[in-house]
PyMOL Python script that loads the backbone (N, CA, C, O; Angstrom):
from pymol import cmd

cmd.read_pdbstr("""\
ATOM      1  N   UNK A   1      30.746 -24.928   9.507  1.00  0.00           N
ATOM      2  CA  UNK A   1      29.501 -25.518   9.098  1.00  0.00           C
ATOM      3  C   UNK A   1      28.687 -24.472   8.325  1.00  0.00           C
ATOM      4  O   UNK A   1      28.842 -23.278   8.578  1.00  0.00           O
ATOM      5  N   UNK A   2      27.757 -24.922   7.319  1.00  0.00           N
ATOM      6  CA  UNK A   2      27.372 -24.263   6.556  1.00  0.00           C
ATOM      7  C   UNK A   2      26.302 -24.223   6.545  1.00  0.00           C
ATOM      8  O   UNK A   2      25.672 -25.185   6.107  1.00  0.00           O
ATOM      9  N   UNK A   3      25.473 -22.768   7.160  1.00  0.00           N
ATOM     10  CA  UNK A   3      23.796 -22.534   7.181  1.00  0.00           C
ATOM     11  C   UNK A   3      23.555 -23.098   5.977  1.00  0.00           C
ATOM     12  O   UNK A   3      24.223 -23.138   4.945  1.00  0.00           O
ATOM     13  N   UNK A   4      21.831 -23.798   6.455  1.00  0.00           N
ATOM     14  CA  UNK A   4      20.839 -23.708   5.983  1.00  0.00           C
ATOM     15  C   UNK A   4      20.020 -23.358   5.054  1.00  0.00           C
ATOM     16  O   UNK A   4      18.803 -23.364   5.239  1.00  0.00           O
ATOM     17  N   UNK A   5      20.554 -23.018   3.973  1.00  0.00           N
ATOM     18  CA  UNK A   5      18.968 -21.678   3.509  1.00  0.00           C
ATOM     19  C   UNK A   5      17.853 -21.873   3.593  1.00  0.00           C
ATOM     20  O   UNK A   5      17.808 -23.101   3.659  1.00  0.00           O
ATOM     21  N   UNK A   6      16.532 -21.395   3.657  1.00  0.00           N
ATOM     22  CA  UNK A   6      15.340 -21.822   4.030  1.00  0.00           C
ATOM     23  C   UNK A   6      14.740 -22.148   2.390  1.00  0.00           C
ATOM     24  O   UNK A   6      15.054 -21.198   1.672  1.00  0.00           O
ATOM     25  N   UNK A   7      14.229 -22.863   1.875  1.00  0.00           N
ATOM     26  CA  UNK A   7      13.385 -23.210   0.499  1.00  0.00           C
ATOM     27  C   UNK A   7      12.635 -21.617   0.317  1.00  0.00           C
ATOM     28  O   UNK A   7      11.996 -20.998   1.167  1.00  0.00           O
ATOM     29  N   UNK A   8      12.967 -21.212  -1.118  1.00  0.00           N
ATOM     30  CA  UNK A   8      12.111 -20.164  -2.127  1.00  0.00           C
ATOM     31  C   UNK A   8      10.964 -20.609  -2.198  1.00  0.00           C
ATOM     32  O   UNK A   8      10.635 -21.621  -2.817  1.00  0.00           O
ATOM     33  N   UNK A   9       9.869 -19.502  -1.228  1.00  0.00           N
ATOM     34  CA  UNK A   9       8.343 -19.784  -2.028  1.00  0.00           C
ATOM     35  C   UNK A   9       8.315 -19.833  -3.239  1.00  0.00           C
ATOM     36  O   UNK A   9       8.920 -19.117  -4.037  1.00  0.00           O
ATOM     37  N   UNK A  10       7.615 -20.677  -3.430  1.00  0.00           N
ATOM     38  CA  UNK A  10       7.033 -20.418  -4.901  1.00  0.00           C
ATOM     39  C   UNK A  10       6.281 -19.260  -5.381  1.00  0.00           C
ATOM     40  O   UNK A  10       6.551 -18.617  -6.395  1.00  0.00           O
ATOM     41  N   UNK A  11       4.841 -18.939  -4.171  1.00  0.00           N
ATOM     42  CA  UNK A  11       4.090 -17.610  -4.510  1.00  0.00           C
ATOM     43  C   UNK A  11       4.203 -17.568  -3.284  1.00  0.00           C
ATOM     44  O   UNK A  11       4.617 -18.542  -2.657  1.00  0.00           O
ATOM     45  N   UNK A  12       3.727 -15.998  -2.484  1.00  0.00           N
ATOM     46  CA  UNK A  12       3.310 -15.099  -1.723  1.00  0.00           C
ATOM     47  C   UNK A  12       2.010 -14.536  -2.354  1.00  0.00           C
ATOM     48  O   UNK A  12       1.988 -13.739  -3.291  1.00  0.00           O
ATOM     49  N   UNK A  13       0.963 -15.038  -1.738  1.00  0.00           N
ATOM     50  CA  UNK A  13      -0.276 -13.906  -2.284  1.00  0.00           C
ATOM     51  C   UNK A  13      -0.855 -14.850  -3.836  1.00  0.00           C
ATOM     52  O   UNK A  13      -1.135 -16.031  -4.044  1.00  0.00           O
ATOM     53  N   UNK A  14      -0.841 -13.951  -4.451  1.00  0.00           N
ATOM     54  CA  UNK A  14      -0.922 -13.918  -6.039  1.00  0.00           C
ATOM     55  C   UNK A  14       0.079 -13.646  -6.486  1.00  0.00           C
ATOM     56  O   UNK A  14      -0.007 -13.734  -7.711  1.00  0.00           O
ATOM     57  N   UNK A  15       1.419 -13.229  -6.051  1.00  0.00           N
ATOM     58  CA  UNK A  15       2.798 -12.956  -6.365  1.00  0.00           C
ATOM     59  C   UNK A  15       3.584 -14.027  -6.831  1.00  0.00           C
ATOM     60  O   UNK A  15       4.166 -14.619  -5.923  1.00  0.00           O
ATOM     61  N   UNK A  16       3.780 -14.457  -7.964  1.00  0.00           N
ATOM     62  CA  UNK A  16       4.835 -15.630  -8.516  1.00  0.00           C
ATOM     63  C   UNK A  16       6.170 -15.214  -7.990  1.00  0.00           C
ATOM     64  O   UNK A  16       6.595 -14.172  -8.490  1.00  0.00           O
ATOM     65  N   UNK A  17       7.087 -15.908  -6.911  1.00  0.00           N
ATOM     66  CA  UNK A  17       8.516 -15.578  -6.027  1.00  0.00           C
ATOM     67  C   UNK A  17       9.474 -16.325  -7.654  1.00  0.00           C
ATOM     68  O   UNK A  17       9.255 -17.492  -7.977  1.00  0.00           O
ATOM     69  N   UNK A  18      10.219 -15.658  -8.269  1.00  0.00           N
ATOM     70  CA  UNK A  18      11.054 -15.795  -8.661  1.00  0.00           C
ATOM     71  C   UNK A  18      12.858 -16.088  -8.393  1.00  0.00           C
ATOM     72  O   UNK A  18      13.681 -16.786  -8.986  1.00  0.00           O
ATOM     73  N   UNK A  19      12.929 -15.252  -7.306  1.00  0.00           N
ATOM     74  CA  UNK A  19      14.263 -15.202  -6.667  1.00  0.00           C
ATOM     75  C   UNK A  19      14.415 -14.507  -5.404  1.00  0.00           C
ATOM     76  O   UNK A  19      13.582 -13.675  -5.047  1.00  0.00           O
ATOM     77  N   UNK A  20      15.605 -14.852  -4.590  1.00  0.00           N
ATOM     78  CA  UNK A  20      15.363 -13.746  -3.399  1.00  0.00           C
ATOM     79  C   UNK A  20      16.441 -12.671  -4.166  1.00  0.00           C
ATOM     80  O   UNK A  20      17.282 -12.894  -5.038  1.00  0.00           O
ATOM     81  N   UNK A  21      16.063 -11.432  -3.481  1.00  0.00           N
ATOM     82  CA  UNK A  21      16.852 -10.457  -3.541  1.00  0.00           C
ATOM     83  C   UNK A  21      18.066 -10.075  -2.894  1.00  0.00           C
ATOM     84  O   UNK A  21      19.136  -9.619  -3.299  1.00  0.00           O
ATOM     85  N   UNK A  22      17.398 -10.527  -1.270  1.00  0.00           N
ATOM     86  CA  UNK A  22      17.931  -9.362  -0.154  1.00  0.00           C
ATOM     87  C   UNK A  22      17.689  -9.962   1.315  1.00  0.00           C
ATOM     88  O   UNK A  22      16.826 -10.839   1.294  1.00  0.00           O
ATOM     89  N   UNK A  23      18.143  -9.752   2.383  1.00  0.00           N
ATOM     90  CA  UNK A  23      17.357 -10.277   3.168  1.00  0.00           C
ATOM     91  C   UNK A  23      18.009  -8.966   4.559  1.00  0.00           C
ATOM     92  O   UNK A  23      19.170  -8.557   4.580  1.00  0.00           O
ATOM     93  N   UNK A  24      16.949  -8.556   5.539  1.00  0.00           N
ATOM     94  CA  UNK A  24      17.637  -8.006   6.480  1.00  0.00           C
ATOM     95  C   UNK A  24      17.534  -8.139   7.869  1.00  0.00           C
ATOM     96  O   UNK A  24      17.597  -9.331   8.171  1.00  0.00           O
ATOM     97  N   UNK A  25      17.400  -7.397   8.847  1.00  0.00           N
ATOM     98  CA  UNK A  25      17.087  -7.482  10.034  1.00  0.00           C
ATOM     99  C   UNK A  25      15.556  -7.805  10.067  1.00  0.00           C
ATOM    100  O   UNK A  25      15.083  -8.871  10.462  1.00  0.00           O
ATOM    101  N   UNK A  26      14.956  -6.894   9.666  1.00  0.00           N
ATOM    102  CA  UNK A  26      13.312  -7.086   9.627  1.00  0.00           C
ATOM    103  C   UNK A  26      12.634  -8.389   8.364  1.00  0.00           C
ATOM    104  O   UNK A  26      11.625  -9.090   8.443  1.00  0.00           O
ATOM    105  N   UNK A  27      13.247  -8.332   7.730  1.00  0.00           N
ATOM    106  CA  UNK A  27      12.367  -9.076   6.326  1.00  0.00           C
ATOM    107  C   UNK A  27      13.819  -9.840   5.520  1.00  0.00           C
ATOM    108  O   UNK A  27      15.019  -9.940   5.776  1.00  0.00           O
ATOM    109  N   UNK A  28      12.694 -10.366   4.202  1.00  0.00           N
ATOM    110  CA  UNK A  28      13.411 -10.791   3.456  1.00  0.00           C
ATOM    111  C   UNK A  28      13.116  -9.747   1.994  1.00  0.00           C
ATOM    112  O   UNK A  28      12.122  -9.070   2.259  1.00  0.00           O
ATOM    113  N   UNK A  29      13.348  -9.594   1.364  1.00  0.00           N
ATOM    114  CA  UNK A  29      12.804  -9.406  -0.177  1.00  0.00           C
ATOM    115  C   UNK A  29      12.801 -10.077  -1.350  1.00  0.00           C
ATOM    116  O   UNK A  29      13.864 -10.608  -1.672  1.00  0.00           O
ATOM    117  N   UNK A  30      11.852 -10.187  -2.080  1.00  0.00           N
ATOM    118  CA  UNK A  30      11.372 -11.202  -3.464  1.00  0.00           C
ATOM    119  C   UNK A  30      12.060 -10.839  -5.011  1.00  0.00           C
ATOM    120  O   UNK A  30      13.033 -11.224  -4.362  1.00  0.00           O
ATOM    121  N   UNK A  31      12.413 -10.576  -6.047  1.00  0.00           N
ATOM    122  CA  UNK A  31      11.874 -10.812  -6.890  1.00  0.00           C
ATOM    123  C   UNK A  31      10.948 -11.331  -7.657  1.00  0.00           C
ATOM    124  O   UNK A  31      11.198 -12.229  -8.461  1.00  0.00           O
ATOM    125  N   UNK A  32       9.480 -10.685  -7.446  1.00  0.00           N
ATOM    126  CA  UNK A  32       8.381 -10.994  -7.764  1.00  0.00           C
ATOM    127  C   UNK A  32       7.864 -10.803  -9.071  1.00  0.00           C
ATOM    128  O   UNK A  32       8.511 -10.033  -9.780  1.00  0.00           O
ATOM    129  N   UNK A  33       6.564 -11.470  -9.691  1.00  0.00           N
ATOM    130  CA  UNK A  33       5.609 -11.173 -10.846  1.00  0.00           C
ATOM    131  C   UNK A  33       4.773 -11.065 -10.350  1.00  0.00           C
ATOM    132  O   UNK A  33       4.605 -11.789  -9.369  1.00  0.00           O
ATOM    133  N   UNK A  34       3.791 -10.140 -10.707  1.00  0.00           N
ATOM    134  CA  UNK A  34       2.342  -9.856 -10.292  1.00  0.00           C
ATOM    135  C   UNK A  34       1.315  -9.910 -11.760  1.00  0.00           C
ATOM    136  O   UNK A  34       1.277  -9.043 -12.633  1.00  0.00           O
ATOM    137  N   UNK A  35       0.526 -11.193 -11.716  1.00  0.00           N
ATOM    138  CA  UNK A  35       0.196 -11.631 -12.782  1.00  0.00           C
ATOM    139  C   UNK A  35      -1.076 -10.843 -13.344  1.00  0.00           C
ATOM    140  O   UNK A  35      -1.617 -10.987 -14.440  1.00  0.00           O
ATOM    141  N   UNK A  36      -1.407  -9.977 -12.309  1.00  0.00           N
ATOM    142  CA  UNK A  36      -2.445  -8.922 -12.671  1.00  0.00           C
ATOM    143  C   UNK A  36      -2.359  -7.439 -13.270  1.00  0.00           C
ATOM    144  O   UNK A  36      -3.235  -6.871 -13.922  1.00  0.00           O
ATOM    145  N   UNK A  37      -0.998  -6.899 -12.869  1.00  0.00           N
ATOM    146  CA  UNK A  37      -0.374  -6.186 -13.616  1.00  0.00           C
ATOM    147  C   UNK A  37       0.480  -6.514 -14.261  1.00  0.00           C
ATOM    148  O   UNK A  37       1.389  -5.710 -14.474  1.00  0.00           O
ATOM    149  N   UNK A  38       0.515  -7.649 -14.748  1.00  0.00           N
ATOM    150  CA  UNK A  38       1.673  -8.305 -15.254  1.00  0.00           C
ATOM    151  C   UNK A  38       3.241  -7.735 -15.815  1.00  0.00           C
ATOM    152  O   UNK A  38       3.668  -7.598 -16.961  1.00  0.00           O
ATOM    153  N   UNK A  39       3.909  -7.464 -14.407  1.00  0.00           N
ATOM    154  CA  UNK A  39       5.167  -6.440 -14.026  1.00  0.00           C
ATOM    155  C   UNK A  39       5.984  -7.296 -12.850  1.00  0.00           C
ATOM    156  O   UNK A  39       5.601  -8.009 -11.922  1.00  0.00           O
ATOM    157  N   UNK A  40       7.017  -6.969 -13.232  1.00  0.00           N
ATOM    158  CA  UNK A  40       7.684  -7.504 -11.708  1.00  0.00           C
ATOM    159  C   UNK A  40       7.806  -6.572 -10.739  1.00  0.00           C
ATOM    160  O   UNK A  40       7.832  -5.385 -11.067  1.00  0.00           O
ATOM    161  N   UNK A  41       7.891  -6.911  -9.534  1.00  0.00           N
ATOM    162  CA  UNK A  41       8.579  -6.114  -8.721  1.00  0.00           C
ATOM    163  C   UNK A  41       8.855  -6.278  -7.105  1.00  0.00           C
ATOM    164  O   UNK A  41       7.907  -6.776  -6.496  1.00  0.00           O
ATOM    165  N   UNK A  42      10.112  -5.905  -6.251  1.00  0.00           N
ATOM    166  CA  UNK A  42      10.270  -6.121  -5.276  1.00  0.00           C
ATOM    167  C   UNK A  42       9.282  -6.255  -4.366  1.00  0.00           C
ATOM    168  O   UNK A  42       8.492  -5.319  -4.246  1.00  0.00           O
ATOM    169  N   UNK A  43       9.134  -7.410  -3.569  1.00  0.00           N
ATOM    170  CA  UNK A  43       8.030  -8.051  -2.705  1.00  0.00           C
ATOM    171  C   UNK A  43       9.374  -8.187  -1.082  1.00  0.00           C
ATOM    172  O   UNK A  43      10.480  -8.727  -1.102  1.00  0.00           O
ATOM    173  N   UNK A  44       8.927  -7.729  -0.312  1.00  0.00           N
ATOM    174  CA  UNK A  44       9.044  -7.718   0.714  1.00  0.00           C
ATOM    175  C   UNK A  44       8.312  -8.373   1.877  1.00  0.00           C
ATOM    176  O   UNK A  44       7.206  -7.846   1.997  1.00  0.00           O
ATOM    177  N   UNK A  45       8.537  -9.382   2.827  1.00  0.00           N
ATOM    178  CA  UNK A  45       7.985  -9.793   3.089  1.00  0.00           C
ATOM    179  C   UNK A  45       8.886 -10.187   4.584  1.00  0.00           C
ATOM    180  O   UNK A  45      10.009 -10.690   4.638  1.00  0.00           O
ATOM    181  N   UNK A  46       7.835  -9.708   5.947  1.00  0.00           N
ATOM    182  CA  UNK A  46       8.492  -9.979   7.556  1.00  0.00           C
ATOM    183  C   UNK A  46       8.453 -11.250   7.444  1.00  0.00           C
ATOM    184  O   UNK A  46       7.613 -11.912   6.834  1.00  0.00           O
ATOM    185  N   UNK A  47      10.068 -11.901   8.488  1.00  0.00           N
ATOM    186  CA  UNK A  47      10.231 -12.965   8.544  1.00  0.00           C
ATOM    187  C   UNK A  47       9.927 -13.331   9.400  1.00  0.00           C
ATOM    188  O   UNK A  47       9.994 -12.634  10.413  1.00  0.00           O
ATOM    189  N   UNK A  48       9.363 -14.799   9.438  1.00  0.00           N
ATOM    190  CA  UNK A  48       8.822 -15.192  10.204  1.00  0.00           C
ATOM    191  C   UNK A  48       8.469 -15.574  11.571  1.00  0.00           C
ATOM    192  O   UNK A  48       7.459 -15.919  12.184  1.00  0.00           O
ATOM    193  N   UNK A  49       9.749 -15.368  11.808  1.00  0.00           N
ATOM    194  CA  UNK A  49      10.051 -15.262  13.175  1.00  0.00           C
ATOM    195  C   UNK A  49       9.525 -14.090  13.897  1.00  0.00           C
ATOM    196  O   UNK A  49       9.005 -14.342  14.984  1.00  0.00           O
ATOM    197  N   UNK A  50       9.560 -12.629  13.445  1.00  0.00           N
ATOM    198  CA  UNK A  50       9.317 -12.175  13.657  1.00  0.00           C
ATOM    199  C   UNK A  50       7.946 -11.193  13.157  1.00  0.00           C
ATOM    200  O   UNK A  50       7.821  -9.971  13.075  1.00  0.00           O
ATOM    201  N   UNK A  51       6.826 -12.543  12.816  1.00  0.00           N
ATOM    202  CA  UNK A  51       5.511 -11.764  12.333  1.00  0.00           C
ATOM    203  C   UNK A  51       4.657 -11.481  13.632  1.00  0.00           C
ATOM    204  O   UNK A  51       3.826 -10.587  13.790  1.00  0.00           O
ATOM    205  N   UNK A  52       5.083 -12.509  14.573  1.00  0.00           N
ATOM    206  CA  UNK A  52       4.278 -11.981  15.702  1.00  0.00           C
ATOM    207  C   UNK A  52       4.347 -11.114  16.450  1.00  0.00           C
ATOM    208  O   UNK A  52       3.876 -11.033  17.584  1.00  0.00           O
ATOM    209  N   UNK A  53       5.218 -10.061  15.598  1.00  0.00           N
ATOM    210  CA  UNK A  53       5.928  -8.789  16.851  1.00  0.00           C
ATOM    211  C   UNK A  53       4.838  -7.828  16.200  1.00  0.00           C
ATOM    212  O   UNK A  53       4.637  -7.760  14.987  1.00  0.00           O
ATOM    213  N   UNK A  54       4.095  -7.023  17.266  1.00  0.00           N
ATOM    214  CA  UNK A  54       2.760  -6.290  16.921  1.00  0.00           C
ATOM    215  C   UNK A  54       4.120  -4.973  16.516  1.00  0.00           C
ATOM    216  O   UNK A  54       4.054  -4.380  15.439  1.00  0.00           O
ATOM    217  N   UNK A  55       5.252  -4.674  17.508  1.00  0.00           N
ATOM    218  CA  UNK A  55       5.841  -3.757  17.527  1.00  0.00           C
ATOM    219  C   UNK A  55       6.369  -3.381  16.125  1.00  0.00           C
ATOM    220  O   UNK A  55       6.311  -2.256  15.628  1.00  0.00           O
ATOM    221  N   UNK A  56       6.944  -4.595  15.509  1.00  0.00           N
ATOM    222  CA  UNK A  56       7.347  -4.829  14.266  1.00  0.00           C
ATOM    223  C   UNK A  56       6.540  -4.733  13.176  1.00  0.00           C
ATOM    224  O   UNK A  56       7.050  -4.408  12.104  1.00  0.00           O
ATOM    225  N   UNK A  57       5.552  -4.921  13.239  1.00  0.00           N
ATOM    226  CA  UNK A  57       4.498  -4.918  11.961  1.00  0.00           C
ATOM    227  C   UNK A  57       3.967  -3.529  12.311  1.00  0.00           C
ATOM    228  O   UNK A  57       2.982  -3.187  11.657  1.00  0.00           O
ATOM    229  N   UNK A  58       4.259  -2.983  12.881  1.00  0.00           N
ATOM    230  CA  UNK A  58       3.360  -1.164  13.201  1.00  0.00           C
ATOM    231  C   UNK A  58       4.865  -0.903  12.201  1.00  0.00           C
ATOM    232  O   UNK A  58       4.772  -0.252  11.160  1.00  0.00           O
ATOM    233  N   UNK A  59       6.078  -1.428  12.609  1.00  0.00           N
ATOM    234  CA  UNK A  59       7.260  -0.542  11.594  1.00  0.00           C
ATOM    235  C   UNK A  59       7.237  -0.517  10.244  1.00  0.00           C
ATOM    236  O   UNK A  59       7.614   0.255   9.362  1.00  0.00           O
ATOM    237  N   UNK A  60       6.591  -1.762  10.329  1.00  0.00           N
ATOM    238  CA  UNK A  60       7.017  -2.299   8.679  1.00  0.00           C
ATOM    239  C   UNK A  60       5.803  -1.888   7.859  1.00  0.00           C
ATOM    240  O   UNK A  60       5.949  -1.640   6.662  1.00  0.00           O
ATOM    241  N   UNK A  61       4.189  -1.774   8.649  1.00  0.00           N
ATOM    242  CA  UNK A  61       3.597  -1.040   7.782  1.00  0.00           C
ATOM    243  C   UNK A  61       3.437   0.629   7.604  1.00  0.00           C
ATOM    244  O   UNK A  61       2.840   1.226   6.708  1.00  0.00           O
ATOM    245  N   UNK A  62       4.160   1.176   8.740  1.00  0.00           N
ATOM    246  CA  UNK A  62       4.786   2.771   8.468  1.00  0.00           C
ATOM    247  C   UNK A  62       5.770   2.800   7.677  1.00  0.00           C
ATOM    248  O   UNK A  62       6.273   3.885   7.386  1.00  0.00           O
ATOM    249  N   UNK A  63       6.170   1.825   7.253  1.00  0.00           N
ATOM    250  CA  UNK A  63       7.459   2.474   6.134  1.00  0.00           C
ATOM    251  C   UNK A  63       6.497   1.887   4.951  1.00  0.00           C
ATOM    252  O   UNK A  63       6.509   2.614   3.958  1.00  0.00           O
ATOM    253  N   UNK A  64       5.977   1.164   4.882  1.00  0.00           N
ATOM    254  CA  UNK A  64       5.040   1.128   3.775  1.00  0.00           C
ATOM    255  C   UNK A  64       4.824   1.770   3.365  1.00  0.00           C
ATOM    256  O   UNK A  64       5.391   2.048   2.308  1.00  0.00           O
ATOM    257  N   UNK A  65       3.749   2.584   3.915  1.00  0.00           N
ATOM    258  CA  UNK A  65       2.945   3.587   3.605  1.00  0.00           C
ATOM    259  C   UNK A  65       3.634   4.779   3.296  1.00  0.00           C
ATOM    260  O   UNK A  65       3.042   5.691   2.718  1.00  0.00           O
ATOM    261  N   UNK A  66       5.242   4.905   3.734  1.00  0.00           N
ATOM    262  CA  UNK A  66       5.612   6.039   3.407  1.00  0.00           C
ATOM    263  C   UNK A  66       6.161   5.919   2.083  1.00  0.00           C
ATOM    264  O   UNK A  66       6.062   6.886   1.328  1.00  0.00           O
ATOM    265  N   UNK A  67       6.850   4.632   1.616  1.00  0.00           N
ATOM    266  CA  UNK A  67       7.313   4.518   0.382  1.00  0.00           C
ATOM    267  C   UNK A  67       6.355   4.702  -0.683  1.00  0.00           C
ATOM    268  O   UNK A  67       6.659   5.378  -1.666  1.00  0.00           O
ATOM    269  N   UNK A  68       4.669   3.891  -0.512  1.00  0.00           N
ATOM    270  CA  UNK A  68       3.672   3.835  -1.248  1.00  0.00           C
ATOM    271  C   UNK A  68       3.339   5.695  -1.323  1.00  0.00           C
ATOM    272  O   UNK A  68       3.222   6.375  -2.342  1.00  0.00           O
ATOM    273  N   UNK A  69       3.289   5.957  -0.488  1.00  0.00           N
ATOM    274  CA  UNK A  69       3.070   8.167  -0.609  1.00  0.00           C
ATOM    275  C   UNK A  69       4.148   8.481  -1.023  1.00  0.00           C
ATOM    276  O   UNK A  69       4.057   9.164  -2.043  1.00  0.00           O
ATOM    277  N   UNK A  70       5.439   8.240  -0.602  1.00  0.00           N
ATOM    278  CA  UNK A  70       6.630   8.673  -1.718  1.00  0.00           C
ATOM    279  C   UNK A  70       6.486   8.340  -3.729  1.00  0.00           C
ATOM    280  O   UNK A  70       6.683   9.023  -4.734  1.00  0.00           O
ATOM    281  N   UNK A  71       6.107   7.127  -3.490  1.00  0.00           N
ATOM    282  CA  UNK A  71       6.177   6.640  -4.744  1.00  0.00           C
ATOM    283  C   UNK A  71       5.098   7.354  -5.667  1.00  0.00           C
ATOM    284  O   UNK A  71       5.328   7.796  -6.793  1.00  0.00           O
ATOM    285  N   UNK A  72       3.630   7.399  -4.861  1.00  0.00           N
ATOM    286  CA  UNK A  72       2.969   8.518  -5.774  1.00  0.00           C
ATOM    287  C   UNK A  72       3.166   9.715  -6.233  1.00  0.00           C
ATOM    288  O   UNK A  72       2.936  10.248  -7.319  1.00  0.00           O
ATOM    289  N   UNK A  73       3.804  10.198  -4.869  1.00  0.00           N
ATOM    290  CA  UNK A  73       4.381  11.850  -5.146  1.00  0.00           C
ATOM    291  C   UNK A  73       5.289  11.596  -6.156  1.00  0.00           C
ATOM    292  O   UNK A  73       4.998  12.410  -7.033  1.00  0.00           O
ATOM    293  N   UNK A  74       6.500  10.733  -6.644  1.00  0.00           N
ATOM    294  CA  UNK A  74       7.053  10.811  -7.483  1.00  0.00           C
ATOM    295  C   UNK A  74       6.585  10.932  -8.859  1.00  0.00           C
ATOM    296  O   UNK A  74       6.937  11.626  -9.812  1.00  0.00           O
ATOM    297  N   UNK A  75       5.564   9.925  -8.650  1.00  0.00           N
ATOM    298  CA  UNK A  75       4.709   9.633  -9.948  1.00  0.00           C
ATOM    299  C   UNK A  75       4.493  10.752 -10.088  1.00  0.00           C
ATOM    300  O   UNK A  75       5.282  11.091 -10.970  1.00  0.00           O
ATOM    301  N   UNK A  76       3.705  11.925  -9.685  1.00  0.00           N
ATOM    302  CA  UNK A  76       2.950  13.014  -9.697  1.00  0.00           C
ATOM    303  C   UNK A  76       3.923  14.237 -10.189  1.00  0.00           C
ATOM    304  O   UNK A  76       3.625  15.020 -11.091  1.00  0.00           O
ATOM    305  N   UNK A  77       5.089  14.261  -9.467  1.00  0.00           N
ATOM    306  CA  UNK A  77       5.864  15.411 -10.069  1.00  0.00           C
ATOM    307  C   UNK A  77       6.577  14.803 -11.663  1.00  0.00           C
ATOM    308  O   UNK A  77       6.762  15.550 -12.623  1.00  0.00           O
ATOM    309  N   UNK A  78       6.887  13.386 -11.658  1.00  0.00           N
ATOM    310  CA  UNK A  78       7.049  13.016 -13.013  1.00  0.00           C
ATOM    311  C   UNK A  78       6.490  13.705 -13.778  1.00  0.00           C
ATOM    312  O   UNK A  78       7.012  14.606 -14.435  1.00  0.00           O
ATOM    313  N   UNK A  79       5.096  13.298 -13.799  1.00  0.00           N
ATOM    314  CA  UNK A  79       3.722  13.500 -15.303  1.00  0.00           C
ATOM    315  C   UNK A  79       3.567  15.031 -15.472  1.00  0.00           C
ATOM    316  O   UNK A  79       3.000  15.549 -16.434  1.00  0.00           O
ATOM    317  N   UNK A  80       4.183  15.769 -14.337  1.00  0.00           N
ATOM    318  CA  UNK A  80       3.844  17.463 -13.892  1.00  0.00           C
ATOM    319  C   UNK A  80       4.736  17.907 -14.888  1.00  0.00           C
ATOM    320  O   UNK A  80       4.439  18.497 -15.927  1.00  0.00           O
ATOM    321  N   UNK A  81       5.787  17.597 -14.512  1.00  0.00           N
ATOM    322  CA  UNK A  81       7.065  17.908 -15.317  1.00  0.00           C
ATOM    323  C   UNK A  81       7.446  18.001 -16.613  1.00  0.00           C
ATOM    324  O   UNK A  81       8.015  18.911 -17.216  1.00  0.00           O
ATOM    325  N   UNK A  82       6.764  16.137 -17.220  1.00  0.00           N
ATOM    326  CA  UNK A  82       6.994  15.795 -18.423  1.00  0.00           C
ATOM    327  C   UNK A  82       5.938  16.449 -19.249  1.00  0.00           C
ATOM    328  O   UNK A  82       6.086  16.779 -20.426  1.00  0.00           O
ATOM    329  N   UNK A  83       5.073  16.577 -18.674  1.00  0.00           N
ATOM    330  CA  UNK A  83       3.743  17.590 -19.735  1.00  0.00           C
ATOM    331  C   UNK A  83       3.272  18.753 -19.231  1.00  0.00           C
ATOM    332  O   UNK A  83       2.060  18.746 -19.013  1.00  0.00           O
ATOM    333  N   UNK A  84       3.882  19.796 -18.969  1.00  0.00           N
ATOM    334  CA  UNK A  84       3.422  20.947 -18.516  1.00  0.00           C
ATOM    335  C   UNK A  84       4.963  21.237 -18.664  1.00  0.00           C
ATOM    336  O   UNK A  84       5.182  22.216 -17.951  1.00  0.00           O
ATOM    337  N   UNK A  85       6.187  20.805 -19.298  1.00  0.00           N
ATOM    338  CA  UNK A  85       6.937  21.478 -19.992  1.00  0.00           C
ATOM    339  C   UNK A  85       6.937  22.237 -21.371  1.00  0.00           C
ATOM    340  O   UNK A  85       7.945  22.835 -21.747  1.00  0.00           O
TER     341      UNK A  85
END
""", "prot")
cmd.dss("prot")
cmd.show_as("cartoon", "prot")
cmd.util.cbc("prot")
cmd.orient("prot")
């Protein structure tokens, strides 16, 4: 027998859902548009089943935050690099 799939949001947020990506233990992931920066980009989002886990949402917004501080630091040694060569 052959699961289910659950229906593609349309949006998350202000996020236009284009496609899924990915899906894992904790979440699913989007192929998203963000019509304000008008850019795509991976949208992640806890499934539902498991939004009511306080335990789970302390994980998922510590890895947040570490990717969002990774991602600046990257930014930062980028622009360091590319113009102060």
């Amino acid at each position: 027998m052959q699961e289910k799939s659950n229906p593609l949001p349309k949006t998350i947020g202000d996020y236009q859902i284009e496609r899924a990506l990915g899906q894992g233990g904790m979440g699913e992931v989007f192929l998203a548009f963000d019509p304000v920066c008008k850019r795509h980009i991976a949208l992640k989002q806890i499934r539902k089943d498991l939004s009511q886990n306080v335990s789970l949402q302390k994980r998922f917004y510590t890895r947040l935050q570490f990717l969002l501080v990774f991602r600046l630091l990257h930014s930062f040694l980028y622009v360091k690099e590319h113009y102060t060569s």
